[in-house]
C-alpha positions as CSV (number, residue, x, y, z in Angstrom):
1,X,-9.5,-6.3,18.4
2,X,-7.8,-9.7,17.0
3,X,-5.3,-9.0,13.8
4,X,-3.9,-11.2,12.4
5,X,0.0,-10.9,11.6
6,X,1.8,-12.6,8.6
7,X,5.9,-10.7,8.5
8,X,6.7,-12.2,5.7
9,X,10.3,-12.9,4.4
10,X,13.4,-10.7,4.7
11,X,12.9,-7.3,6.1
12,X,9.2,-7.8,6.3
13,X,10.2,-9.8,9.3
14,X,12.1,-7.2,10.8
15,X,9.8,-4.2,10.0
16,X,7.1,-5.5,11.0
17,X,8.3,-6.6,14.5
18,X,8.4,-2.8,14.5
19,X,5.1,-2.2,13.6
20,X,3.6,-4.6,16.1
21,X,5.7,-2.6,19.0
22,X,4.0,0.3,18.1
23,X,0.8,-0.8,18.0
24,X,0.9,-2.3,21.3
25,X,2.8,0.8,22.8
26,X,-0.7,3.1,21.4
27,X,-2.7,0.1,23.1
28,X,-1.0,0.8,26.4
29,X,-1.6,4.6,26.0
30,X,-5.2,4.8,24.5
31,X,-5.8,1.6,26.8
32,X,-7.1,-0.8,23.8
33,X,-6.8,-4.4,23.8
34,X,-5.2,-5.6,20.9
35,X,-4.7,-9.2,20.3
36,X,-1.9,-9.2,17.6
37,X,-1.7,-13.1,16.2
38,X,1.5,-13.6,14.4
39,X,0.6,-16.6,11.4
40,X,3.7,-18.8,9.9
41,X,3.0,-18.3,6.7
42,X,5.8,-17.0,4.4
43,X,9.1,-18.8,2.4
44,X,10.0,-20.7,5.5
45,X,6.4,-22.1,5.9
46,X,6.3,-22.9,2.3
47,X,9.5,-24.8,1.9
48,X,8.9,-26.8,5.0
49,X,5.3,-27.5,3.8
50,X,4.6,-26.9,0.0
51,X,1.8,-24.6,1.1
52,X,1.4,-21.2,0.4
53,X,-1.6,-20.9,2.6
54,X,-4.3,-23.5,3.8
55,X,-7.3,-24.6,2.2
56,X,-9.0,-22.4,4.0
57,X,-7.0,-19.8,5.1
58,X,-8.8,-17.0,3.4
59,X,-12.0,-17.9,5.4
60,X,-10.5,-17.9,8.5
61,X,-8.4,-14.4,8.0
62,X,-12.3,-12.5,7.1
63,X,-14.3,-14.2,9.7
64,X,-12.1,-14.7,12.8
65,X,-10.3,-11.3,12.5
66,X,-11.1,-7.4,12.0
67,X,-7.7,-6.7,10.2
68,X,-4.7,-8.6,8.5
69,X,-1.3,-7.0,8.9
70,X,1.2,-8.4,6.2
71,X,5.2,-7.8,5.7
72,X,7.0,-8.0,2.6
73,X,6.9,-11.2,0.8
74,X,10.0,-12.6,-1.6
75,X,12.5,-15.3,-1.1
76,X,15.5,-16.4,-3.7
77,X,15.1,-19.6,-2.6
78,X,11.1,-19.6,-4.3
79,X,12.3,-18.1,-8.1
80,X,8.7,-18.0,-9.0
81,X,8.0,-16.7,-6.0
82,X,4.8,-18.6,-6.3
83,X,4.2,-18.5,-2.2
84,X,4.2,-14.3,-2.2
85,X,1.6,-14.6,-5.4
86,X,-0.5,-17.1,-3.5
87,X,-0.5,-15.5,0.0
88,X,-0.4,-11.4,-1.4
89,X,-2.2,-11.4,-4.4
90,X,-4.7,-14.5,-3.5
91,X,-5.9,-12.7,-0.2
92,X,-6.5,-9.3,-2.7
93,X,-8.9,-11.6,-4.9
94,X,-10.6,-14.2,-2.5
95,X,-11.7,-11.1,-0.3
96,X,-12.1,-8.9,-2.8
97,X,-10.4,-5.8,-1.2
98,X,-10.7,-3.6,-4.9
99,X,-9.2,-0.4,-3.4
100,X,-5.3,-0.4,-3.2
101,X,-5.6,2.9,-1.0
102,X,-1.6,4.8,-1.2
103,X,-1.1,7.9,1.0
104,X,2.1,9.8,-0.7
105,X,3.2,12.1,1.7
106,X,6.2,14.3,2.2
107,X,7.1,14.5,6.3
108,X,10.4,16.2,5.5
109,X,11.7,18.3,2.5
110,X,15.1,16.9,2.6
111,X,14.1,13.6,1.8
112,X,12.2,14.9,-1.7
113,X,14.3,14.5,-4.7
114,X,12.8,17.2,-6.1
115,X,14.3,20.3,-5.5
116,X,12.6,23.3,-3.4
117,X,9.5,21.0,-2.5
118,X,8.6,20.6,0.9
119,X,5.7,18.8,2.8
120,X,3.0,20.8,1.1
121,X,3.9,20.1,-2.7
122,X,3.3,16.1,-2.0
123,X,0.4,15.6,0.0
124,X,-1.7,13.3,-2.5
125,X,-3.3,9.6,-2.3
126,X,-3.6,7.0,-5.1
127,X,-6.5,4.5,-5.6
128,X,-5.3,1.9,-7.6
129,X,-8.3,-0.8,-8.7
130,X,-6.9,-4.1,-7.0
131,X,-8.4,-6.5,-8.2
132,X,-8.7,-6.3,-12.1
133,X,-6.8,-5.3,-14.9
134,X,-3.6,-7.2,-15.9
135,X,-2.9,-9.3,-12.4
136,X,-5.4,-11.4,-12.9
137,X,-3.4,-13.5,-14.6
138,X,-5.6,-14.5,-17.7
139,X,-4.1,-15.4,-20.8
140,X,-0.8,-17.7,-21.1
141,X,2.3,-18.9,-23.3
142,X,2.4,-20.9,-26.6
143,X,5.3,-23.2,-27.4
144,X,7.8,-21.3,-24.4
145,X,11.5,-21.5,-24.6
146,X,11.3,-21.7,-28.7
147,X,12.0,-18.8,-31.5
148,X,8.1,-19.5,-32.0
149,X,6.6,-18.8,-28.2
150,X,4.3,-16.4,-28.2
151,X,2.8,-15.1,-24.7
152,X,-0.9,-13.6,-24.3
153,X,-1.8,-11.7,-21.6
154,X,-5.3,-9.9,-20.9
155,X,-6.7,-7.3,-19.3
156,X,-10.0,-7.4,-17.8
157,X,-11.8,-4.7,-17.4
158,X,-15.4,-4.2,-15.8
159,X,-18.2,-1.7,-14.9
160,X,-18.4,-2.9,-11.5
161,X,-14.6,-2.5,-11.0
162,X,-14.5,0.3,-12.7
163,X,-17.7,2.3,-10.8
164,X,-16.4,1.3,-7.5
165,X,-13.1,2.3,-7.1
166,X,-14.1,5.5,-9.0
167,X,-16.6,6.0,-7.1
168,X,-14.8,5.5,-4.2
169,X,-12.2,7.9,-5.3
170,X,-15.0,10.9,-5.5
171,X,-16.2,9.6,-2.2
172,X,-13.2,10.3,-0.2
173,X,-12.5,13.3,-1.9
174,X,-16.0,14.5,-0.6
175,X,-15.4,12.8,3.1
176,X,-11.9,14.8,3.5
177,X,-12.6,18.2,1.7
178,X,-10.7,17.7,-1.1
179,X,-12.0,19.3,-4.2
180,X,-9.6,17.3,-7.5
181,X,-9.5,14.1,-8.6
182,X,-7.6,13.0,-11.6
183,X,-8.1,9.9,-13.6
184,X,-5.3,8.1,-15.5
185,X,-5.8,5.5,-18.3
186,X,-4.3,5.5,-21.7
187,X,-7.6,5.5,-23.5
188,X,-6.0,6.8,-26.6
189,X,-3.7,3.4,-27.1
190,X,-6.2,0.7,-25.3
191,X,-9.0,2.3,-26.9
192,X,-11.5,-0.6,-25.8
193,X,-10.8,-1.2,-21.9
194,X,-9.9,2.1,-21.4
195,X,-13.1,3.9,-22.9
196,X,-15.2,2.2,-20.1
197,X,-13.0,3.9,-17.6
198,X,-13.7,7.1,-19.3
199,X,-17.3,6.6,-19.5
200,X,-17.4,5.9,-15.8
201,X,-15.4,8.5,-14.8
202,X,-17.5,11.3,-16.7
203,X,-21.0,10.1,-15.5
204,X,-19.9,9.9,-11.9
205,X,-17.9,13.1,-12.3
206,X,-21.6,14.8,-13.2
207,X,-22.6,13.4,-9.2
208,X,-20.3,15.6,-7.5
209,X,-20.3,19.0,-8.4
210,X,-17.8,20.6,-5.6
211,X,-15.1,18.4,-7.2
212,X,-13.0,19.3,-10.4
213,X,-12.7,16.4,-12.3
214,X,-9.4,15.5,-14.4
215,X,-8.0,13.1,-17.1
216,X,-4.6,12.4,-18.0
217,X,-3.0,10.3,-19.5
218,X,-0.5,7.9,-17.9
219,X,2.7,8.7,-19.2
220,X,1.2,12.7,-19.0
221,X,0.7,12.1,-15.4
222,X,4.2,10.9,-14.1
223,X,5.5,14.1,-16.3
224,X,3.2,16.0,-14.0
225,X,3.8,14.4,-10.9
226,X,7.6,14.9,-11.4
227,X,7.0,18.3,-12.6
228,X,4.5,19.6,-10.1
229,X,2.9,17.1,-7.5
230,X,1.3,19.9,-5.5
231,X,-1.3,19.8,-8.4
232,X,-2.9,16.4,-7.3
233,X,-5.0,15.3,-4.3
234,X,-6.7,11.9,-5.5
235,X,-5.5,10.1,-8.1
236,X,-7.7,7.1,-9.3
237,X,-6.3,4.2,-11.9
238,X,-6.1,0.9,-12.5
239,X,-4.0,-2.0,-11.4
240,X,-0.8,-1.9,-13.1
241,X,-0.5,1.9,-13.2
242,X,-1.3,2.5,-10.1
243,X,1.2,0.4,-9.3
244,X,4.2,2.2,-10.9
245,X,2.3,5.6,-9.9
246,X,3.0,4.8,-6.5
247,X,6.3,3.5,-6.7
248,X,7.2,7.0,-8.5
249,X,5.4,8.7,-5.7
250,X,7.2,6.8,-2.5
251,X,10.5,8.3,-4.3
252,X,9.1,11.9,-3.8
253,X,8.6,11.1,-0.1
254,X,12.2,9.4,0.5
255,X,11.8,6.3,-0.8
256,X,10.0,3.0,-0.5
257,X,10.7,2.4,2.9
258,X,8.6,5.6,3.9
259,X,5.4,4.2,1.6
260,X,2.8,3.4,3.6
261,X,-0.5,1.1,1.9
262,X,-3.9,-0.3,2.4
263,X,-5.9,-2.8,0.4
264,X,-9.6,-2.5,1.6
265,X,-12.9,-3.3,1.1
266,X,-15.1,-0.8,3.1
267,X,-16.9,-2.3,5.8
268,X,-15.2,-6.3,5.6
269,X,-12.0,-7.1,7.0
270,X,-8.6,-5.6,5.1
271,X,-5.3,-6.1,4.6
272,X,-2.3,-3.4,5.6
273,X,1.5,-3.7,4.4
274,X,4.2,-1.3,3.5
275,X,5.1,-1.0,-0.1
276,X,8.6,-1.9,0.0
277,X,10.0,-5.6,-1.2
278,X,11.5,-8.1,0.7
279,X,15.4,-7.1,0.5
280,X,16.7,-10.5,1.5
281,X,20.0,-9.0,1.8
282,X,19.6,-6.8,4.4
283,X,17.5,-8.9,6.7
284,X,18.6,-9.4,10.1
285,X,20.7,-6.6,10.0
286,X,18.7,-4.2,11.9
287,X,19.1,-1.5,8.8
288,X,15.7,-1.6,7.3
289,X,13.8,1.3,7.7
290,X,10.3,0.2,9.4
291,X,8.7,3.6,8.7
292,X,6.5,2.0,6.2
293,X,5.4,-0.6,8.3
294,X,4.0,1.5,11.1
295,X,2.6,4.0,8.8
296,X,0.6,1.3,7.5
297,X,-0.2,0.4,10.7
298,X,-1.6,3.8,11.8
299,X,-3.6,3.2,8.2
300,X,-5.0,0.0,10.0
301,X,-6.0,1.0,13.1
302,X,-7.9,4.3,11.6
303,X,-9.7,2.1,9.0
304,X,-11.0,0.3,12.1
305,X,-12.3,3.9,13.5
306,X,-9.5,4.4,15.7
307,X,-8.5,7.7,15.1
308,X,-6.8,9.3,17.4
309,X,-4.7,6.6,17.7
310,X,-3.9,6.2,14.0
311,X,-3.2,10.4,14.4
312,X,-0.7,9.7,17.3
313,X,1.8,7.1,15.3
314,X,1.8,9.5,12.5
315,X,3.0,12.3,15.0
316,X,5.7,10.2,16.5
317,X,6.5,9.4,13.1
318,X,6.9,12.7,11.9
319,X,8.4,13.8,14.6
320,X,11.5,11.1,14.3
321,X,11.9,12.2,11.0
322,X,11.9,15.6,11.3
323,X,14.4,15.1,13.9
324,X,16.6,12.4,12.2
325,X,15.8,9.3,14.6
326,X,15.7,7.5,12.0
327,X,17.7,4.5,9.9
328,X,20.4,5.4,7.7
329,X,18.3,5.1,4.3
330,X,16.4,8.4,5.7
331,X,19.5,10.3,7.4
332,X,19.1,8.6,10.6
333,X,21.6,7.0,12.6
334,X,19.6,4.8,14.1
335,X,18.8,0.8,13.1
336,X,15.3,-1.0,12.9
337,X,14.6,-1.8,16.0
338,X,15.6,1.8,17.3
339,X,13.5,3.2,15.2
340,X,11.1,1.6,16.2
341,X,11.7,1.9,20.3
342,X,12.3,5.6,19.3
343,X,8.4,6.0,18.0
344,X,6.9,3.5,20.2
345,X,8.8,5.8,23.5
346,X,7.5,9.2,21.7
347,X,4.1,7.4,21.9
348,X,4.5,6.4,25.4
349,X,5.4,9.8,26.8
350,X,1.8,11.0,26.0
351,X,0.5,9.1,29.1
């Protein structure tokens, strides 16, 4: 299997070093080839070059490979950071992957901010519509940097956006026995945009009777996913709030470096990253925590039907956790690149 492999900037580099370790050690054990091409692209690439990605870049990642791994993106030395929209963002539209799929899962109550929760209170996944709402970037700014400037900004919502990533929602609840799925908008402010999602929501609600449908509200859900997370199992909403959703929900499992995230498009090639940011400060330091990286792997390789591999990172990474081989942000004494020879070892002692 070719993937293709862009690190990124900062502590994407160094996580996802990590990442690519592991999936090579599960190759070794489950004997599968995988060719793992690392790409330049990233702030280096872009201040040497002026190019984010080339012209056809996009083309080349969905045709030549059956996965795209990315790292963090995000580099001081780009303030508009226009490389990380171009290369992130621009792969999300130009291959349409609409779902933003984001596993929150708890592998150690200690690490839960919440008191008395443990690894069966957060055990949910978020599907965040990826390629609509307010990213896309329409509207713009009238007479900037005067008392006058007024900025626009729009959201876009429509029924094909909306029926698919709903619809996929329902469908993975179905696929993995799961019997809730809950629906955030704020319908009651953005009464037009938001009142297709509730429309779309009900009338596919009606085509799977073994699920309980449910609506909140946005600002109602993060009180409730605070309050009690063991109430949710899928959680479907759109682009920017499934964006905050997920950030509040990576705290619950110890923090963004844990958060683990896929943006697909079932049956075409995908893209896999962790959810956490660059962090220029710490990179090279060999202090990041690459849990979210290989997590994300594991995401990758059991989108591309390999399960029982996928199955065995998450159990050596639960397992150095649980056990505190881990980096410092999680309890660990350990640094990246222990971490990951830890997991990548655990792995290897299957054989």
């Amino acid at each position: 299997m070719r993937i293709a492999v862009l690190p990124g900037d900062g502590i994407g580099i160094d996580v996802t070093a990590e990442a690519a370790k592991v999936v090579r050690a599960v190759g070794e054990v489950f004997g599968r080839a995988f060719d793992l091409e690392m790409l330049p692209y990233g702030a280096d690439h872009y201040l040497q070059t002026g190019i984010s990605l080339p012209p056809n870049a996009h083309a080349m990642l969905r045709d030549q490979f059956d996965a795209i791994f990315i790292g963090a993106l995000g580099d001081p030395r780009i303030p508009d950071m226009r490389h990380a929209r171009d290369i992130l963002l621009g792969t999300r539209f130009e291959l349409d992957l609409y779902v933003n799929y984001r596993p929150v899962r708890l592998l150690d109550a200690r690490l839960c901010p919440l008191k008395d929760r443990g690894p069966s209170d957060v055990d949910f996944v978020v599907f965040r519509e990826n390629t609509e709402g307010l990213y896309v970037n329409v509207g713009g700014r009238f007479k900037p940097g005067t008392d006058d400037e007024i900025a626009v900004q729009e959201e876009i919502n429509t029924y094909k956006g909306v029926h698919r990533i709903i619809r996929h929602a329902f469908e993975y609840a179905q696929a993995n026995g799961l019997t809730k799925v809950c629906m955030a908008d704020k319908s009651n402010a953005m009464t037009h945009g938001h009142a297709l999602w509730q429309r779309v929501f009900w009338m596919l609600a009606a085509e799977y009777p073994g699920i309980q449908p449910t609506h909140l509200y946005i600002d109602a859900l993060a009180m409730q996913v605070v309050k009690n997370p063991a109430q949710f199992e899928v959680i479907v909403t759109n682009n920017m709030f499934g964006d905050i959703i997920t950030d509040l929900g990576a705290q619950l499992q110890g923090g963004l470096g844990m958060a683990a995230s896929a943006n697909l498009h079932p049956g075409r090639t995908s893209m896999f990253e962790p959810v956490h940011g660059s962090a220029p400060k710490y990179a090279g330091k060999n202090v990041a925590n690459p849990v979210g990286a290989i997590l994300s792997s594991a995401l990758m390789l059991e989108y591309l039907g390999l399960k029982a591999e996928a199955a065995a990172i998450e159990a050596a990474v639960k397992e150095s956790v649980v056990t505190g081989h881990g980096t410092a942000e999680i309890g660990g004494t350990l640094g990246t690149r222990e971490t990951g020879d830890y997991i990548a070892g655990l792995i290897k002692s299957q054989r």
